[in-house]
Every structure is written in C-alpha cells, then in structure tokens.
Z-matrix of the N, CA and C atoms (Angstrom, degrees):
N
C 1 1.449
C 2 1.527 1 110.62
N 3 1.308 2 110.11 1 -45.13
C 4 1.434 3 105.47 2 160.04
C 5 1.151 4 136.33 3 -45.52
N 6 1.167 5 113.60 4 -89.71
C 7 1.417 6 106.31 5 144.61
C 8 1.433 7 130.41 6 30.94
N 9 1.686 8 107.80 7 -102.42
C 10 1.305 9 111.04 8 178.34
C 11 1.716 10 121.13 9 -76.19
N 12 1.548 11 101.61 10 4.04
C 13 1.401 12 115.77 11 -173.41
C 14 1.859 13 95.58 12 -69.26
N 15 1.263 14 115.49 13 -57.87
C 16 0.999 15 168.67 14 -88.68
C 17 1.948 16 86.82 15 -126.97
N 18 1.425 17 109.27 16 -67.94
C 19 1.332 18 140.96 17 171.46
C 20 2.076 19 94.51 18 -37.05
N 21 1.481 20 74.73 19 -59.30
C 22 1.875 21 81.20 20 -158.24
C 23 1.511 22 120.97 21 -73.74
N 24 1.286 23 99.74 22 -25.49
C 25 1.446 24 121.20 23 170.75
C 26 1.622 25 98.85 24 -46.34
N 27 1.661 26 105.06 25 -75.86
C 28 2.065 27 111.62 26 176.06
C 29 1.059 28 125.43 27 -37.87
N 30 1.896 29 105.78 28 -23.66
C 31 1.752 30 88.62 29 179.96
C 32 1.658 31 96.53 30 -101.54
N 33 1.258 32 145.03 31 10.56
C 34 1.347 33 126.35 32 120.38
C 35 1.262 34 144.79 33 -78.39
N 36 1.529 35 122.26 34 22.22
C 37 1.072 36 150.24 35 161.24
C 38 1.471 37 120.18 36 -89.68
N 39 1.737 38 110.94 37 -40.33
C 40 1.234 39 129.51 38 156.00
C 41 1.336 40 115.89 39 -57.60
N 42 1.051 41 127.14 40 -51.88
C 43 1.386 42 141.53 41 -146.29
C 44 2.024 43 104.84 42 -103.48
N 45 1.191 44 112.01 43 1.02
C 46 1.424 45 136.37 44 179.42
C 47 1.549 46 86.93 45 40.63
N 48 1.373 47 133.93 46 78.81
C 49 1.174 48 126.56 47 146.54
C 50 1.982 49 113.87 48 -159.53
N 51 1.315 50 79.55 49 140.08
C 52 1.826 51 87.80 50 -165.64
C 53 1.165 52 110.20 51 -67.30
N 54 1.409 53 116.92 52 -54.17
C 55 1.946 54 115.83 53 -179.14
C 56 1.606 55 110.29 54 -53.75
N 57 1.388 56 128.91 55 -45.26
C 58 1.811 57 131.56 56 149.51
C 59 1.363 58 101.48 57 -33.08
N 60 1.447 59 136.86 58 -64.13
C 61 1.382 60 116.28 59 -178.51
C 62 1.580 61 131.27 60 -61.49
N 63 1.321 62 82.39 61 -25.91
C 64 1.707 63 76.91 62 -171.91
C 65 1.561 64 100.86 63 -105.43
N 66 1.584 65 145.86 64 9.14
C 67 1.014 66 137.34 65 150.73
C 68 1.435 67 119.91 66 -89.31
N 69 1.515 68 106.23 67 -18.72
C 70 1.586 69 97.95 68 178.37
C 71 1.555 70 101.92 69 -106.18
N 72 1.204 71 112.75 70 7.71
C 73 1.725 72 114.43 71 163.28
C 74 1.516 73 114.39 72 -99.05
N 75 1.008 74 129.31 73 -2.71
C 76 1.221 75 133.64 74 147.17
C 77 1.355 76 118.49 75 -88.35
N 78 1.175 77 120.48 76 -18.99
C 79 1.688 78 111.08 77 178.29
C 80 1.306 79 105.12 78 -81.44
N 81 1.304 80 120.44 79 -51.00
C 82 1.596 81 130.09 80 163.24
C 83 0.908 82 105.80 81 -19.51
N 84 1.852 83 119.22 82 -75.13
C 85 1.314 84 96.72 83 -169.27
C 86 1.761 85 122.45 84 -80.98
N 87 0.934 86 124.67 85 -7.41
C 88 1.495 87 129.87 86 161.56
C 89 1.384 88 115.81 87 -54.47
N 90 0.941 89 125.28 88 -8.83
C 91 1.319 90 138.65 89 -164.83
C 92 1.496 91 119.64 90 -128.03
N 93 1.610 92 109.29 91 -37.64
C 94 1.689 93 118.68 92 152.76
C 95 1.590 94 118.52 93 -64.88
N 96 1.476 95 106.55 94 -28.97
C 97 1.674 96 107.92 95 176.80
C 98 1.726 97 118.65 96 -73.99
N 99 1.814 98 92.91 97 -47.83
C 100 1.658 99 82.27 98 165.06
C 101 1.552 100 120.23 99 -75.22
N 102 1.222 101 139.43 100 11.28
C 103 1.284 102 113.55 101 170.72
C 104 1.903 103 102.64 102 -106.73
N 105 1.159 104 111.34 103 -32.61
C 106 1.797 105 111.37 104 147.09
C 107 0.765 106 100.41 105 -43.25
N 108 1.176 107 163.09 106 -45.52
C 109 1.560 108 150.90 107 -169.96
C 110 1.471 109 132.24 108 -79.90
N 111 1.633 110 81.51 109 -27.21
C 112 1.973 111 101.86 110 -178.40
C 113 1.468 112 99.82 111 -99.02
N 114 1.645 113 124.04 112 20.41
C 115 1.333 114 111.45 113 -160.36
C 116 1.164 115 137.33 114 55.85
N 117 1.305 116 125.25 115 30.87
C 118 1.921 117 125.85 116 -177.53
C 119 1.690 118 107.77 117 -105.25
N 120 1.636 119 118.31 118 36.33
C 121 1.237 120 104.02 119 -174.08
C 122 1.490 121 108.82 120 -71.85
N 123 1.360 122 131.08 121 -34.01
C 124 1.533 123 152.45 122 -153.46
C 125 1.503 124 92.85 123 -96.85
N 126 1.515 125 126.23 124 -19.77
C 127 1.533 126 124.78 125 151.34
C 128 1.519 127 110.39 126 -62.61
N 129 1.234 128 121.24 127 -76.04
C 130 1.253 129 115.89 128 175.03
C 131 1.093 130 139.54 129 -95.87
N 132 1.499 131 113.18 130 56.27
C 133 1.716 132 145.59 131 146.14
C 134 1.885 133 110.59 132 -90.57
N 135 1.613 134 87.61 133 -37.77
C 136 1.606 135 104.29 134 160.60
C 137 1.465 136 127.69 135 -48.44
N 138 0.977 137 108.60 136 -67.18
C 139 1.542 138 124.10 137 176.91
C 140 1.485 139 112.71 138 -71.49
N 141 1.668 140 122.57 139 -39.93
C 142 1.400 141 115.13 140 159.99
C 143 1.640 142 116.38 141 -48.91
N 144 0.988 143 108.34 142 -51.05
C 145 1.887 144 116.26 143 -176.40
C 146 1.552 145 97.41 144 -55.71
N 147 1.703 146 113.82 145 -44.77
C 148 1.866 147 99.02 146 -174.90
C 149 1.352 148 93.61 147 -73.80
N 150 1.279 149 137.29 148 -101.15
C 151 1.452 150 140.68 149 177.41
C 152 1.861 151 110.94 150 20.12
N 153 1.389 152 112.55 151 -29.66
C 154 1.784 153 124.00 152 -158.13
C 155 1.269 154 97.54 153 -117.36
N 156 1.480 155 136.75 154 -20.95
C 157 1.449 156 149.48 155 174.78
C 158 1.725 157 90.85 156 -89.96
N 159 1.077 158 124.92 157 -72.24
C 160 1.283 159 112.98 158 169.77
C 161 0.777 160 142.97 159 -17.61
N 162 1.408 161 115.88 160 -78.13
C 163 1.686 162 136.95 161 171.45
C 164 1.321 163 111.72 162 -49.32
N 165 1.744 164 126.90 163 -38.39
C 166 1.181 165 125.13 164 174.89
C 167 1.921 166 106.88 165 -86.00
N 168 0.857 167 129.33 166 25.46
C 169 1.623 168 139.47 167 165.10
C 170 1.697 169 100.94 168 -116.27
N 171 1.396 170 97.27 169 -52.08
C 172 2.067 171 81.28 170 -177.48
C 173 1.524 172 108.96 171 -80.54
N 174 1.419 173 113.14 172 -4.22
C 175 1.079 174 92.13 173 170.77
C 176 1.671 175 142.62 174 -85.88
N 177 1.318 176 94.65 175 -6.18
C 178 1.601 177 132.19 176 175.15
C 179 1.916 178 98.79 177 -81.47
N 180 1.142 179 132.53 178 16.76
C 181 1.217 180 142.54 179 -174.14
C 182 1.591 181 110.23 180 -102.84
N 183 1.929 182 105.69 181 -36.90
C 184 1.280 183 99.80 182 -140.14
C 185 1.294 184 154.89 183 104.76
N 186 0.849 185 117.59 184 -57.60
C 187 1.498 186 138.08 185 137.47
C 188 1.386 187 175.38 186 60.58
N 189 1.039 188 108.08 187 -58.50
C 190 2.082 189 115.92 188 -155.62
C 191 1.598 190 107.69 189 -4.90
N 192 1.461 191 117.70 190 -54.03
C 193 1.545 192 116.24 191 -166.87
C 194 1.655 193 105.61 192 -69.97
N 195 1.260 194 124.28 193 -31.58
C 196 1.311 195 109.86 194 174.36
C 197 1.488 196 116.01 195 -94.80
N 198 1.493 197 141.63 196 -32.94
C 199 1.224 198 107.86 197 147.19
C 200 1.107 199 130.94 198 -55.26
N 201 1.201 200 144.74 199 -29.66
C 202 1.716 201 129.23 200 159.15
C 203 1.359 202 108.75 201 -57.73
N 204 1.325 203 152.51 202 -40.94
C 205 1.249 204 131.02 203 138.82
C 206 1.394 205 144.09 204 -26.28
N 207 1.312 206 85.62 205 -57.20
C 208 2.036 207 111.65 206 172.67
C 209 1.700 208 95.25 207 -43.55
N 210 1.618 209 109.62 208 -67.69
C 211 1.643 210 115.74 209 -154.93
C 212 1.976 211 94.61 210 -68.08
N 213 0.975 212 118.22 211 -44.69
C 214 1.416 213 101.84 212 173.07
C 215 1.045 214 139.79 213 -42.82
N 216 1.644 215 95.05 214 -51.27
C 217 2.149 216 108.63 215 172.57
C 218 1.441 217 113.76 216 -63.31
N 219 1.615 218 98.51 217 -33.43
C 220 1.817 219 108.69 218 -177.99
C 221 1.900 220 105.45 219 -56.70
N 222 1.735 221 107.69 220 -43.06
C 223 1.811 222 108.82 221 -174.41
C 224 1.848 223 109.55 222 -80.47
N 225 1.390 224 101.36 223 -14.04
C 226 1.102 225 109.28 224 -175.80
C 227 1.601 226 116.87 225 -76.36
N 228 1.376 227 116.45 226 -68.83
C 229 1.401 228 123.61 227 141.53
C 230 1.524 229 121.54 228 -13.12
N 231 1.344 230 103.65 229 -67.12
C 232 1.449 231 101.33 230 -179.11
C 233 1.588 232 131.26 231 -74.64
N 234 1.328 233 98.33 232 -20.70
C 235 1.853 234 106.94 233 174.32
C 236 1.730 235 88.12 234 -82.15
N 237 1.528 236 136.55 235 -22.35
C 238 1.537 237 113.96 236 170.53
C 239 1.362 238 101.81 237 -65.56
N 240 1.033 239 114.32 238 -56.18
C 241 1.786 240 110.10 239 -170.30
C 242 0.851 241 136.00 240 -53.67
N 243 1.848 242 113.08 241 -33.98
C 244 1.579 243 129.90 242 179.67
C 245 1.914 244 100.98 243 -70.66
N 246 1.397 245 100.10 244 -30.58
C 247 1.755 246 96.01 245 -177.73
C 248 1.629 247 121.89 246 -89.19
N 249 1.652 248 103.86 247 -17.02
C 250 1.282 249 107.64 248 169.05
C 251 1.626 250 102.41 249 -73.75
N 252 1.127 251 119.07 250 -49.56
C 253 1.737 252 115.03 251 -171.21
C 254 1.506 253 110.63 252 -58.34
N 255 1.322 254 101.92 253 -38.96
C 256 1.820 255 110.01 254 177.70
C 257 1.573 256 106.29 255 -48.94
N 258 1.407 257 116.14 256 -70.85
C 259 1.198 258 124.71 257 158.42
C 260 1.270 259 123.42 258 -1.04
N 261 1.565 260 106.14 259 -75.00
C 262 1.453 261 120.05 260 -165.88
C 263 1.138 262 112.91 261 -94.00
N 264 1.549 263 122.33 262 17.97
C 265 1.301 264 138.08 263 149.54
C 266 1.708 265 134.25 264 -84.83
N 267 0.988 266 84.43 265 -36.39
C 268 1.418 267 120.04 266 175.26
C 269 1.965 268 100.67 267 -60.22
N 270 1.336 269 117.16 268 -55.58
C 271 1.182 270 108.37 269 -167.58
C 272 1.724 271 108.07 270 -104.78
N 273 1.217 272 113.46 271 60.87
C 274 1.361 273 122.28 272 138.53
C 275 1.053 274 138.75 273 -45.94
C-alpha cells in the first residue's frame, strides 16, 4: 500500500498539484492493498527491482525524461517476467 501510495503521491509532485497527490495517493494505495490482498507482494518486489535497475540505467543518460522512461520500461519488463515465471510455476 505504500508503495503505490507513495508512487501516486510523485506523480503529484511531478505534476505540481496537491489534489493529484492526494487523489492519486489514495488510489495507490487502494490499489496496493487489493493486490496485498490478492497475494501479489513477490509480484511487486518484481517490478520494484525493475523500476531500480532502470532508473539506475536512465540515469547514466543524463536526463530526467529518459530515466522516467528508463524506470518505467525497467517495472514494465519486470512485472512481464515476474507473471510469465508465476505462470510457469504454477503448472508443475
């Protein structure tokens, strides 16, 4: 819940506006609780680890617009991978 609390908060921090922070920091976390809830914590430990591989690749760019790109493709990538492996765990 943090997490995406956390997430949503920055993009009204980005976005220089307070009601954006505090409506998309509550959705965040509404949205980090149900997937804690559905069991996806070990999903998104996944996507934290790409998001942090990312950000430290775009950040070697220079930047701002491509590490905020970089860290996206990095959680993006990695929530594919964490759900393909889930997958192919699953059918043992």
């Amino acid at each position: 819940m943090g997490l995406l609390g956390l997430t949503g908060v920055l993009i009204g921090v980005v976005l220089h506006s307070p009601l954006l922070m505090a409506v998309a920091g509550a959705l965040g976390m509404g949205v980090g609780g149900l997937l804690g809830w559905l069991g996806g914590k070990r999903y998104l430990v996944a996507i934290c680890i790409g998001v942090l591989i990312g950000a430290a690749l775009g950040y070697q760019a220079g930047d701002d617009d491509i590490l905020i790109m970089a860290a996206g493709t990095g959680g993006a990538m990695a929530g594919f991978i964490a759900n393909f492996l889930e997958q192919f765990h699953q059918k043992k």
